[in-house]
N, C-alpha and C positions, 0 to 999 in steps of 0.2 A: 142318282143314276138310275135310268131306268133298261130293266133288263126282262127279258121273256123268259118264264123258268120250263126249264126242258118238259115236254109232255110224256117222256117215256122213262123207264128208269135206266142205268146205265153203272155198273160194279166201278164205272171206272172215275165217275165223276158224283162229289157227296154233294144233297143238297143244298145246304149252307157251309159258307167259307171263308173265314177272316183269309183277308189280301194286303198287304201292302205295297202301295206305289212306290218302286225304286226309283222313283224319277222325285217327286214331293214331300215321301212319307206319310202320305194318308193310309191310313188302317181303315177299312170296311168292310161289309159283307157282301160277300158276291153269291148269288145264288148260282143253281145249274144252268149253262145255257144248250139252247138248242146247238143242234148242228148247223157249220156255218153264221154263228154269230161272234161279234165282239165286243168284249166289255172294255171299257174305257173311263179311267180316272175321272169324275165330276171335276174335282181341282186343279190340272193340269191337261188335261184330257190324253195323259199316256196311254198306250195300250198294256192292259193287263191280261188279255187272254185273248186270243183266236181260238176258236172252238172247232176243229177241223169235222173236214164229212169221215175219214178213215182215217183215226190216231196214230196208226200205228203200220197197216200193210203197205200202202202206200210210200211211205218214207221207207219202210225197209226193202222194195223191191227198187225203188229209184236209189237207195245207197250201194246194194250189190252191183245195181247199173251204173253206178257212180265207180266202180273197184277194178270191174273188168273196162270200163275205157282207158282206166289209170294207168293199166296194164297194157290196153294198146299204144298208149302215150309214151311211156317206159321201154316197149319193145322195136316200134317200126320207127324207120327215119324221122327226122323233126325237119329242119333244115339243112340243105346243101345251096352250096355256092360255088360259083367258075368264076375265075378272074387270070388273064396275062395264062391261060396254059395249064393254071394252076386249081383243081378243084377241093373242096373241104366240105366234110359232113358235121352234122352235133346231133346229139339226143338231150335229152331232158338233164341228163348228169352233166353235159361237156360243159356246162357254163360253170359251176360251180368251180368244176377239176380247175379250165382254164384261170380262172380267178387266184385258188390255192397258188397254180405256180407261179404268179405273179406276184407272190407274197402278199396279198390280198386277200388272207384267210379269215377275217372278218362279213368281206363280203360276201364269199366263197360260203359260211354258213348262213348268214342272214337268209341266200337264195335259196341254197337246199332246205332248210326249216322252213320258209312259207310256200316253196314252190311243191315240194317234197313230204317231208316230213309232216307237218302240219297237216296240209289236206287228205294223206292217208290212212293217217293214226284217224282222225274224225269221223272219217264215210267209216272205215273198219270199228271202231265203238261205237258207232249210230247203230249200224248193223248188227252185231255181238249185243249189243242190248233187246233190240226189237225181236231177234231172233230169238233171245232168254226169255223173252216174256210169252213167247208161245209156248213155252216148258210149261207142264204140270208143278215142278219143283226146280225154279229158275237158280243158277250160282249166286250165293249171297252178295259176290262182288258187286254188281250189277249198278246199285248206285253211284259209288266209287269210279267206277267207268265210263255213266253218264255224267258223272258233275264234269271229271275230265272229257268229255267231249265236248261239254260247254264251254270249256275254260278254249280250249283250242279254236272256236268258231276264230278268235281275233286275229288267228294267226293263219291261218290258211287260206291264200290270194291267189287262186289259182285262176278266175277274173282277171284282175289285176295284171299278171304275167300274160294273159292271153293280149291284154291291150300291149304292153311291153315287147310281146312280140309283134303286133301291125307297126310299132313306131319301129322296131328296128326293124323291119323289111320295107318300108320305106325311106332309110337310110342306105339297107344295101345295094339294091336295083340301080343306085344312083354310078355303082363303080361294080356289080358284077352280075351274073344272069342267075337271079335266086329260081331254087325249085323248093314248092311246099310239100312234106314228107305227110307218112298218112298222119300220124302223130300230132300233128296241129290240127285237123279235120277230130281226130279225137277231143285234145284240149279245148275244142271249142263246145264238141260235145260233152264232157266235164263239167265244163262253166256252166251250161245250162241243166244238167242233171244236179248240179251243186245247189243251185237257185230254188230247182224244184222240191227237193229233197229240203229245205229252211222254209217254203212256202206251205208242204204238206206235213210237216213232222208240229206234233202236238204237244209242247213238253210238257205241261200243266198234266198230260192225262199220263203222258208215260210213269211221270212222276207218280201219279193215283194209283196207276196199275203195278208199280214197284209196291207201293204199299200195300194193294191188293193181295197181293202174293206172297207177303208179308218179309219181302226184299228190303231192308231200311237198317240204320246204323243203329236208330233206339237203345245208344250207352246215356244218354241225357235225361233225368227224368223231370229236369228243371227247377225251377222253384215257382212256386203257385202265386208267392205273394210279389214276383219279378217283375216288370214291366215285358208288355208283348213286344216283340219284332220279328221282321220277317228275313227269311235266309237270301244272304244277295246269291247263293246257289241255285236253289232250289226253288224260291217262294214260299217257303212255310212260314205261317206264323204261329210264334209258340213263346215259351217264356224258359228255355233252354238258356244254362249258364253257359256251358261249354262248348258243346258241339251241337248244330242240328241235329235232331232224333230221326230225321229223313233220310240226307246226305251226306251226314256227319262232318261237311265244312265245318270251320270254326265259328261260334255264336258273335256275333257281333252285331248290338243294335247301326251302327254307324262305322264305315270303313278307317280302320286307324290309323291316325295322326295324317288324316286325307290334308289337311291344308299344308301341312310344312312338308309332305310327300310331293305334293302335287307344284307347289312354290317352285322345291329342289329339282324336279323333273325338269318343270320350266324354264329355269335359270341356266340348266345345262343344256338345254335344246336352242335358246337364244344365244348363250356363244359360240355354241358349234355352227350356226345355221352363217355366222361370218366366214370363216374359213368354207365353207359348201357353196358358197357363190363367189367365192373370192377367186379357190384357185378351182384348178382343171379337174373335171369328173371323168375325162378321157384325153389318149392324146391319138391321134390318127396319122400314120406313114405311109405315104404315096412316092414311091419310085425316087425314096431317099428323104423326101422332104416332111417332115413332121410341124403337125398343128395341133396344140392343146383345143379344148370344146370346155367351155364353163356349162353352166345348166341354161343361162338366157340364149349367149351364143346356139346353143344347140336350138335352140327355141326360134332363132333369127334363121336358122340352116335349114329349118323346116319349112319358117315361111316364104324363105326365099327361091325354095322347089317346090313353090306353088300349094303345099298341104297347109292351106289355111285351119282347116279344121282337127288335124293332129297337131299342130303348131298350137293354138288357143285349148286343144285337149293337154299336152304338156305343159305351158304357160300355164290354166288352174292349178293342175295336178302337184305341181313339182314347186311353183315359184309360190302361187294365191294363196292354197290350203295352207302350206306348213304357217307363214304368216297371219292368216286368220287366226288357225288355231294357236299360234303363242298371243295373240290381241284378244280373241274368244275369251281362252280361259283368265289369262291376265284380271279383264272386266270381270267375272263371274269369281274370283279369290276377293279382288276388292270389293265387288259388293257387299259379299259374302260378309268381310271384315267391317266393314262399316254396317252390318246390320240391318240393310236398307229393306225395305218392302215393296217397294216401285218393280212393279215389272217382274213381276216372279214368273209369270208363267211366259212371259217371253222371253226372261233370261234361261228357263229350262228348256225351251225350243230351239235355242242356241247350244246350251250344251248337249242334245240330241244329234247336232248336225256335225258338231264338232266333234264328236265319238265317234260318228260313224265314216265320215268323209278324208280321215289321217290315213288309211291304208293306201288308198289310190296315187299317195306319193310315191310309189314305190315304182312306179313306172320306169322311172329313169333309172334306177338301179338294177331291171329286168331286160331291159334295153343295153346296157354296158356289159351285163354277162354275157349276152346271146352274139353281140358285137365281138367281143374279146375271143370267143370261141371259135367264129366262124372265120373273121377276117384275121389270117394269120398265115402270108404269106413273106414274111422274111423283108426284103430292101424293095419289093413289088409295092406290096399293102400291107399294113399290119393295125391291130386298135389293141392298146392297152388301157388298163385302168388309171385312174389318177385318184389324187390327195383326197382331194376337192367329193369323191363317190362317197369314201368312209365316214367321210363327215356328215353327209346328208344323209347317206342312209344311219347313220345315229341319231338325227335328228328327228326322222318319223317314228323310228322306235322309241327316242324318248319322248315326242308328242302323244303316240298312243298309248305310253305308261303310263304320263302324265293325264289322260283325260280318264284312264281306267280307274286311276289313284284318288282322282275330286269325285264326292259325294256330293250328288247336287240336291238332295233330301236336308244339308247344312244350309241349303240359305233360306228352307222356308224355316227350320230351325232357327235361325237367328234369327227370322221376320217375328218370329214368334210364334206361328201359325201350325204348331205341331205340340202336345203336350210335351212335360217334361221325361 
């Protein structure tokens, strides 16, 4: 691997660096890089570090940016709708509320956790850390708070919901005269301070600068004569029995019992994923008359009011992905099992896409709240939820537990291609 070593010194990055590839498992040495560079795995060619131009101010002035739009998304109108005489407002919370009463309180939290909860807690510990590390004498917690911000990047879809709301405003327009509240004009600005805030945030240096400051968990002092790994937290490599001396996640050269975790995830997201297309994800009331919406159907509703391109965006999102990803991983256990060496580094570019492309299912689950909320005018119009929602939305959650659960560092392991 060839890499340019930084020309200047820098407290916050040490010149040489055992790295491990969480994508292959290779252990190497990474030197400093400049600013503005990336180093990347020789054997797989994952990326192991962006080296950003500002570590650290950057990402903390785009996460307060990121808090106070939250805020305006939370406070001013979202959506309103007029239909028959009859008009109806929602904010950020009605979708969920609506869901609950509907006895749909599954749903009802799945939305508020990624719409909600998840993106707040994150921008708010991205912030609360970067802001600690400008202390002279930062709170010990400080790691603890990063790892958990990392951990939540999976679940916070506030993207996602933003697409969830164009497809369901081009379902409503179709039966009422929608108005957009400031609130989405926010959310959209969200989505993009969110993007930019994961484009400019440096973890590898935060992490350094946690050290620097001498912020770290260090109850481990390992054992000398252990085999090294590296923390699926943080990136250290060290020869820690218990916990990272970083981050203090738990030691673990290899995520545990990832195949029969990962199998079990699978197995239960393929027989739920029958019932999710089988029955009805909604049912819609027009002036007494009631139609259930399967996930295709609604796919056909789109194309057939001419939105070819939110049509074939739902169509991947909803029906392509979650099937990929149960066919994806499925191949990548068996090869696994079989031992195979064919094709490792394009089996791990597979499971790259497949980690990261399971959330965008969620479209149609952000689509049925914001519908259930708005259109709810009695024997005029009405949309409620159906069977058919719970099941699918169990389904992406258990595809993305399921891909978070396989270790794909086990198949260059079984290739052989890693020591013991």
């Amino acid at each position: 691997m060839s890499l340019a070593l930084a020309s200047h010194a820098d407290p916050l990055h040490v010149p040489l660096r055992l790295r491990e590839c969480h994508d292959c498992g290779l252990i190497q040495r990474m030197p400093a890089l400049p600013r503005g560079a990336v180093a990347r795995c020789p054997r797989c060619n994952a990326v192991l570090r962006r080296r950003r131009v500002d570590p650290a101010g950057r990402a903390l002035a785009l996460a307060l940016t990121g808090l106070l739009l939250f805020g305006l998304a939370l406070t001013q109108p979202f959506l309103s709708v007029r239909a028959y005489g009859i008009g109806r407002g929602m904010s950020m919370f009605t979708g969920p509320v609506a869901l609950e009463q509907h006895g749909f309180w599954p749903l009802a939290l799945a939305v508020l956790v990624t719409t909600l909860g998840a993106p707040i807690a994150r921008l708010a510990a991205i912030a609360y850390v970067l802001a600690g590390l400008q202390l002279a004498r930062p709170p010990r917690h400080l790691y603890a708070v990063f790892r958990w911000a990392e951990w939540l990047d999976t679940w916070a879809m506030v993207e996602v919901f933003l697409l969830g709301v164009f497809v369901a405003y081009t379902r409503l327009i179709a039966i009422a005269r929608v108005d957009v509240g400031a609130a989405v004009y926010a959310l959209g600005g969200l989505a993009l301070t969110v993007a930019a805030v994961d484009s400019t945030l440096d973890r590898e240096a935060v992490w350094r600068g946690l050290e620097h400051k001498g912020v770290v968990a260090g109850r481990d002092p390992g054992d000398p004569s252990g085999p090294l790994h590296g923390c699926d937290s943080c990136g250290l490599v060290s020869r820690a029995t218990r916990a990272c001396p970083r981050c203090g996640a738990r030691a673990r050269p290899r995520k545990p019992d990832s195949i029969a975790r990962t199998w079990a995830l699978l197995l239960a997201a393929a027989i739920l994923y029958v019932p999710a297309n089988l029955l009805p994800v909604m049912s819609v009331t027009s002036l007494g008359l009631s139609e259930s919406d399967t996930i295709l159907s609604g796919v056909v509703a789109l194309a057939d009011a001419g939105m070819w391109p939110l049509a074939a965006l739902v169509f991947f999102a909803s029906i392509s992905v979650p099937v990929l990803k149960l066919a994806g991983l499925t191949w990548l256990l068996l090869a696994t099992r079989r031992r195979s060496a064919a094709g490792l580094q394009r089996r791990t570019r597979v499971y790259r896409v497949v980690d990261s492309v399971g959330r965008w299912s969620m479209i149609d689950v952000f689509m049925i709240s914001i519908l259930t909320a708005l259109v709810r005018m009695g024997f005029l119009a009405s949309v409620s939820p159906g069977p058919g929602a719970v099941s699918f939305c169990a389904v992406v959650i258990l595809t993305i537990l399921a891909a978070n659960s396989f270790d794909p560092r086990l198949m260059w392991d079984a290739a052989g291609r890693n020591p013991a």
